[in-house]
GUKEVEX-375464 format. One line per field, with one value per residue: residue number from 1; y, z, x of N, C-alpha, C in turn. Coordinates in Angstrom, 3 decimals, padded with zeros to 6 digits. Atoms other than C-alpha are relative to their C-alpha. Layout:
residues N
nr = NUM, ...
n_y = Y, ...
n_z = Z, ...
n_x = X, ...
ca_y = Y, ...
ca_z = Z, ...
ca_x = X, ...
c_y = Y, ...
c_z = Z, ...
c_x = X, ...
***
This chain:
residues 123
nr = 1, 2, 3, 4, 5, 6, 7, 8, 9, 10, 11, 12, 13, 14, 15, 16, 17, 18, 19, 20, 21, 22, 23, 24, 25, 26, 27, 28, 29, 30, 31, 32, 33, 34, 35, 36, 37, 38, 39, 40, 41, 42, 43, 44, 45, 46, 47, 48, 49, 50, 51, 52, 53, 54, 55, 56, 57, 58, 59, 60, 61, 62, 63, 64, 65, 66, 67, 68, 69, 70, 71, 72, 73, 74, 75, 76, 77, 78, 79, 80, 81, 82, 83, 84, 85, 86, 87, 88, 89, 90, 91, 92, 93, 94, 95, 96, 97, 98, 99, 100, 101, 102, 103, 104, 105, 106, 107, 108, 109, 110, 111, 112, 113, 114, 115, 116, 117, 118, 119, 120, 121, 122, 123
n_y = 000.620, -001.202, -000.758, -001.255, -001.360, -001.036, -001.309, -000.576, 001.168, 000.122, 001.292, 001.654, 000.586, 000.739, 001.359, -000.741, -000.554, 001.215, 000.660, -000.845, 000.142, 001.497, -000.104, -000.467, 000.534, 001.145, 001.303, 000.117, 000.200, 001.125, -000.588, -000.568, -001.697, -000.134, -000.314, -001.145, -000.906, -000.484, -000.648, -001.076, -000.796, -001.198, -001.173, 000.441, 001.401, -000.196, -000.876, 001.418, 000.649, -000.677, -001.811, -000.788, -001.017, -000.400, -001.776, -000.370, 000.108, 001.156, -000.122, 000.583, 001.300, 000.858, -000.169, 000.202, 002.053, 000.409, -000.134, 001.065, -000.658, -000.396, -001.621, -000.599, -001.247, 000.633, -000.188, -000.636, 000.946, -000.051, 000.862, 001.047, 000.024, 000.663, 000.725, 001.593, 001.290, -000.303, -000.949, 000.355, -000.970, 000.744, 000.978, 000.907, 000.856, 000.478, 001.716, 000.458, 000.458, -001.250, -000.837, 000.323, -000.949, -000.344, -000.460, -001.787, -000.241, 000.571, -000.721, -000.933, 000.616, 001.268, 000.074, 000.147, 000.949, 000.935, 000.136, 001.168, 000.135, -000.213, -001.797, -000.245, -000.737, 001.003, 001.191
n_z = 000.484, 001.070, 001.540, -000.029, 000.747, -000.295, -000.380, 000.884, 000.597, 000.545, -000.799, 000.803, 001.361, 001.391, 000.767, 000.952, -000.037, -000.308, 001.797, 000.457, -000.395, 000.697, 001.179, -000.169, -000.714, -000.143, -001.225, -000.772, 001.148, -000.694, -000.825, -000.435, 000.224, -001.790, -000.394, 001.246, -000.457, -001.054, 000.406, 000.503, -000.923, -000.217, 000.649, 000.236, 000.623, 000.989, 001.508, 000.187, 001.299, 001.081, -000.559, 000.030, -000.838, -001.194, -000.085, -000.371, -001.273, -000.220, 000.280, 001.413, 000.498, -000.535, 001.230, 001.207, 000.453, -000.033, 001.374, 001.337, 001.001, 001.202, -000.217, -000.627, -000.052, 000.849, -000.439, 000.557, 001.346, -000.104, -000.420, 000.851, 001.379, 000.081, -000.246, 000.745, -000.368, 000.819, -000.464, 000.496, -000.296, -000.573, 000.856, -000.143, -001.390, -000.352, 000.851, 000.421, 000.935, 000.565, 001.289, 001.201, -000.362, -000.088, -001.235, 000.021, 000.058, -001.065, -001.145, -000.447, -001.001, -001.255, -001.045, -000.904, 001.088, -000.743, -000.702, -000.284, -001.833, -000.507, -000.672, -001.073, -001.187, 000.659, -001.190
n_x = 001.216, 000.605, -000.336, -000.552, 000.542, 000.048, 001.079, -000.215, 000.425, 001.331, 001.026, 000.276, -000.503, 000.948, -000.408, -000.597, -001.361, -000.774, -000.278, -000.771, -001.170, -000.271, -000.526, -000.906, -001.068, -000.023, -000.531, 001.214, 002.012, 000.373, 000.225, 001.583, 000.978, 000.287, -001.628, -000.319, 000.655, -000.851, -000.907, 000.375, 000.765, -001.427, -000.674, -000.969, -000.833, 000.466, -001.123, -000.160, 000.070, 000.229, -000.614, 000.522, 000.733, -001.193, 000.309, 001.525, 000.171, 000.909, 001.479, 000.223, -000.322, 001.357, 001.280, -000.548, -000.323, 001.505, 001.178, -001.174, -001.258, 000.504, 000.571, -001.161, -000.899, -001.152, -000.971, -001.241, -000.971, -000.747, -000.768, -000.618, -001.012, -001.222, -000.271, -000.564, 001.003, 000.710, 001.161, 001.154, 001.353, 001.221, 000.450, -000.967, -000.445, 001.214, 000.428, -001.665, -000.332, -000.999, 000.610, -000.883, -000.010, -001.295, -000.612, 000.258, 001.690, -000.023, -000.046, 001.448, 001.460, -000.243, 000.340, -001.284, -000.954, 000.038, -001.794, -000.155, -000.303, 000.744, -000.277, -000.361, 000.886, 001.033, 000.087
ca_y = 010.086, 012.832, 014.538, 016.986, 020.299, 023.675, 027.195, 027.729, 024.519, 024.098, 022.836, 020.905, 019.827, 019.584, 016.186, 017.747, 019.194, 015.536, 014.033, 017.586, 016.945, 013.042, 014.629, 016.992, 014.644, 011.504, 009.440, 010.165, 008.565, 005.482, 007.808, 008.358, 011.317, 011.032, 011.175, 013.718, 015.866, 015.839, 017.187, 019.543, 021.018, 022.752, 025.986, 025.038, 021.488, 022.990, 025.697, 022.636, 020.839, 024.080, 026.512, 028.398, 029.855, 030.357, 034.062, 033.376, 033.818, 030.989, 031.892, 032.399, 028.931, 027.743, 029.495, 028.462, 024.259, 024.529, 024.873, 022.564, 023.546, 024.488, 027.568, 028.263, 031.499, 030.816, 031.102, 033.341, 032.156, 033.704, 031.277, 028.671, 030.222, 028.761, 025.733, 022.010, 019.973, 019.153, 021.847, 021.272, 022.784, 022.492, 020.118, 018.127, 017.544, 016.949, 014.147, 013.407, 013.973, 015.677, 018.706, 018.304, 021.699, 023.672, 025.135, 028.977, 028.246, 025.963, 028.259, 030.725, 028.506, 026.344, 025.443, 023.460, 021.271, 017.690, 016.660, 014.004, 012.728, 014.257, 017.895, 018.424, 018.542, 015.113, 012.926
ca_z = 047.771, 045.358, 042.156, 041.401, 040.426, 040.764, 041.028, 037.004, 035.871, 033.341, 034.494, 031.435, 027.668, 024.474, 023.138, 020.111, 021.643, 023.118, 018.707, 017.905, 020.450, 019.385, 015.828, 016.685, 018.724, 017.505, 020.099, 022.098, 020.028, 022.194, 025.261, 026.470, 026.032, 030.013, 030.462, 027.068, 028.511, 031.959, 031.280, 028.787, 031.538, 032.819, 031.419, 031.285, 029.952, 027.343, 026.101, 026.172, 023.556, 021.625, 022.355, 019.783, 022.206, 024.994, 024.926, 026.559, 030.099, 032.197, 032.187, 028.576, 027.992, 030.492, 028.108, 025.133, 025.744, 026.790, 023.308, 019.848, 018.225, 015.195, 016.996, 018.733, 018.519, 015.354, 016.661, 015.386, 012.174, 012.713, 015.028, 012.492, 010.045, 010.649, 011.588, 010.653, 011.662, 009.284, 009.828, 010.092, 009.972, 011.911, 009.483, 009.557, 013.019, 013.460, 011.120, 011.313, 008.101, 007.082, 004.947, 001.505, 001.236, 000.335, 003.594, 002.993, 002.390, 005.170, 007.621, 007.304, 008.361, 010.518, 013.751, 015.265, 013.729, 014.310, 016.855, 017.727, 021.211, 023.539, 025.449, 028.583, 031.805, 030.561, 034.041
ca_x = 175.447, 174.363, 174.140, 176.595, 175.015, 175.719, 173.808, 174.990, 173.641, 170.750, 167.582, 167.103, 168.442, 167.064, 168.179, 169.360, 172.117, 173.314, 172.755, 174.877, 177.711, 178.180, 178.626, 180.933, 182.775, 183.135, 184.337, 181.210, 178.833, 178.997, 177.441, 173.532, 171.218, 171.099, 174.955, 175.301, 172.628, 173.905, 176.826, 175.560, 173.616, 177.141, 178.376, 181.880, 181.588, 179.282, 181.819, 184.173, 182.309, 180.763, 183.532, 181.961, 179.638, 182.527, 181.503, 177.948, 177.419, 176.061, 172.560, 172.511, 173.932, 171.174, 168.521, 170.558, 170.742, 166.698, 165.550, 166.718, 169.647, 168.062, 166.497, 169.578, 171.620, 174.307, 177.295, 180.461, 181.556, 184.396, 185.781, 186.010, 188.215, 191.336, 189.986, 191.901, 189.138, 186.549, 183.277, 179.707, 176.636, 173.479, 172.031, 175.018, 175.877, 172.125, 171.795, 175.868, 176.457, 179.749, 179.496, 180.588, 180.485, 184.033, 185.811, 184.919, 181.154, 181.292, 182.717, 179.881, 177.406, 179.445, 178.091, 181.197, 183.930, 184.403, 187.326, 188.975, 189.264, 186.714, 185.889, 187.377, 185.581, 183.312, 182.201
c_y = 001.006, 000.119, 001.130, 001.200, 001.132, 001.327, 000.321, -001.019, -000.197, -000.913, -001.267, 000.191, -000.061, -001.468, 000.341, 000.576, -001.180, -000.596, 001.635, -000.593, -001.464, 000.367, 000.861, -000.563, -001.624, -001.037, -000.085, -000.453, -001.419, 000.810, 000.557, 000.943, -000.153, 000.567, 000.942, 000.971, 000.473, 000.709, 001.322, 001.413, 001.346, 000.466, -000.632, -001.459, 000.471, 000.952, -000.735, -000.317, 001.151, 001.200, 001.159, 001.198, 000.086, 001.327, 000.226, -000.115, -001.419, -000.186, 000.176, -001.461, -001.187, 000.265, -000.905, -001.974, -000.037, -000.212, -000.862, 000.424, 000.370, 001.062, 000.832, 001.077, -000.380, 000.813, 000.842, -000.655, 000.339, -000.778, -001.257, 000.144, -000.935, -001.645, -001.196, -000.946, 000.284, 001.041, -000.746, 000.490, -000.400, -000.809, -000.806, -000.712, -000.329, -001.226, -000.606, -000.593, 000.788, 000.655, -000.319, 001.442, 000.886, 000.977, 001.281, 000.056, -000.347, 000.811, 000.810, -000.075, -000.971, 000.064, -000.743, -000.753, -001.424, -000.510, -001.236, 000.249, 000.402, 001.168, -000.389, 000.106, -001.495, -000.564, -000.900
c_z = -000.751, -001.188, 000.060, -000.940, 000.554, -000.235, -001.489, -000.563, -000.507, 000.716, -001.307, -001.488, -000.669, 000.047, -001.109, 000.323, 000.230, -001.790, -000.082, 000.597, -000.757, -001.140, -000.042, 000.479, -000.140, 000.752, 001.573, -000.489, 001.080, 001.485, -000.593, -000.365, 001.404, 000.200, -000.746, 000.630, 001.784, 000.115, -000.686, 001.170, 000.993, -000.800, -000.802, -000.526, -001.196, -000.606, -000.063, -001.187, -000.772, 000.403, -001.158, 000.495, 001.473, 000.675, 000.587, 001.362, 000.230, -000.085, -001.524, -000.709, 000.413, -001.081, -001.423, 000.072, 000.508, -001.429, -001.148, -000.452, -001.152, 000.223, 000.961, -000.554, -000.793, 000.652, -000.987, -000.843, -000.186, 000.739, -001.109, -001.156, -000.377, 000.624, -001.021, 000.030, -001.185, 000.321, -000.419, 000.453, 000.692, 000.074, 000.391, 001.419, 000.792, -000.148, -000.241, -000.875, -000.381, -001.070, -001.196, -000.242, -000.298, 001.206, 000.106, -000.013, 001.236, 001.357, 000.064, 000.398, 000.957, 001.708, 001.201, -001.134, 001.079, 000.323, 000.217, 001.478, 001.013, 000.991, 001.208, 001.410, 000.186, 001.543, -000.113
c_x = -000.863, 000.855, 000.713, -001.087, 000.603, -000.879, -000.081, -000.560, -001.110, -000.902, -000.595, 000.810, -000.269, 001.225, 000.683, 001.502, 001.122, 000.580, 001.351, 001.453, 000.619, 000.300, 001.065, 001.493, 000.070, -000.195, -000.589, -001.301, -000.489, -001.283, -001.961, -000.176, 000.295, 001.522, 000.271, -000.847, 000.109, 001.249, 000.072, -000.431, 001.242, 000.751, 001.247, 000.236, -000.979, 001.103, 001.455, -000.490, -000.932, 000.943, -000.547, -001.156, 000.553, -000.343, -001.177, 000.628, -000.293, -001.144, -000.443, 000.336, -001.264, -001.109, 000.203, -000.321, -001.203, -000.549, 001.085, 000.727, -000.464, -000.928, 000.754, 000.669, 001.153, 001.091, 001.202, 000.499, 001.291, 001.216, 000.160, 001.001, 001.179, -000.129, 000.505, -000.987, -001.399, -001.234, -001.343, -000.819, -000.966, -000.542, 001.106, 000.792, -001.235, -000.236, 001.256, 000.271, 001.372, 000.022, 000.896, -000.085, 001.540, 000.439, -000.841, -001.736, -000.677, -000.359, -000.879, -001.329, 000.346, -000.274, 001.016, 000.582, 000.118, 001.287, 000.196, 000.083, -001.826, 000.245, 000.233, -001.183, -001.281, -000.177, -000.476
***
């Protein structure tokens, strides 16, 4: 009869990060801010759906999903090089728009790419 939480678990969400994930991830667009931001709130289901910031601790991820994505910590552009999936920038998985943008320009401001299916770890 409880909420799962744990000791690594944000105490709260921007909203912003719930609109980001849904653009990243398609096939979560049907899904709440309540349920998108619950989730968010754990480490591991956040580097899940931004593995570009895989490399943070937990407590930086907690700091990191308190504040809007658009004053968030840009992530390693290096992880997107080789990606297949289309890329998108801040702007663009804000206002889910896909970048028109050519790959290489892309990747240096890309903030995640958009997948199919859905991140691992989801409840």
């Amino acid at each position: 009869m409880g909420v799962h939480t744990s000791a690594t678990q944000a105490k709260s969400v921007d909203a912003t990060w719930a609109t980001a994930a849904r653009s990243c991830w398609p096939m979560m667009a049907d899904k709440s801010d309540t349920y998108m931001k619950y989730n968010l709130a754990e480490p591991a289901v956040f580097r899940n759906t931004f593995p570009a910031y895989a490399a943070l601790g937990d407590s930086q991820i907690a700091k990191l999903v308190a504040q809007p994505v658009n004053q968030a910590q840009t992530p390693d552009p290096s992880f997107f090089q080789n990606s297949t999936y289309p890329l998108l920038t801040r702007e663009a998985a804000l206002s889910n728009q896909a970048s028109t943008a050519d790959a290489q320009t892309t990747a240096a401001n890309a903030f995640c790419a958009k997948h199919p299916g859905t991140p691992a770890e989801y409840r």
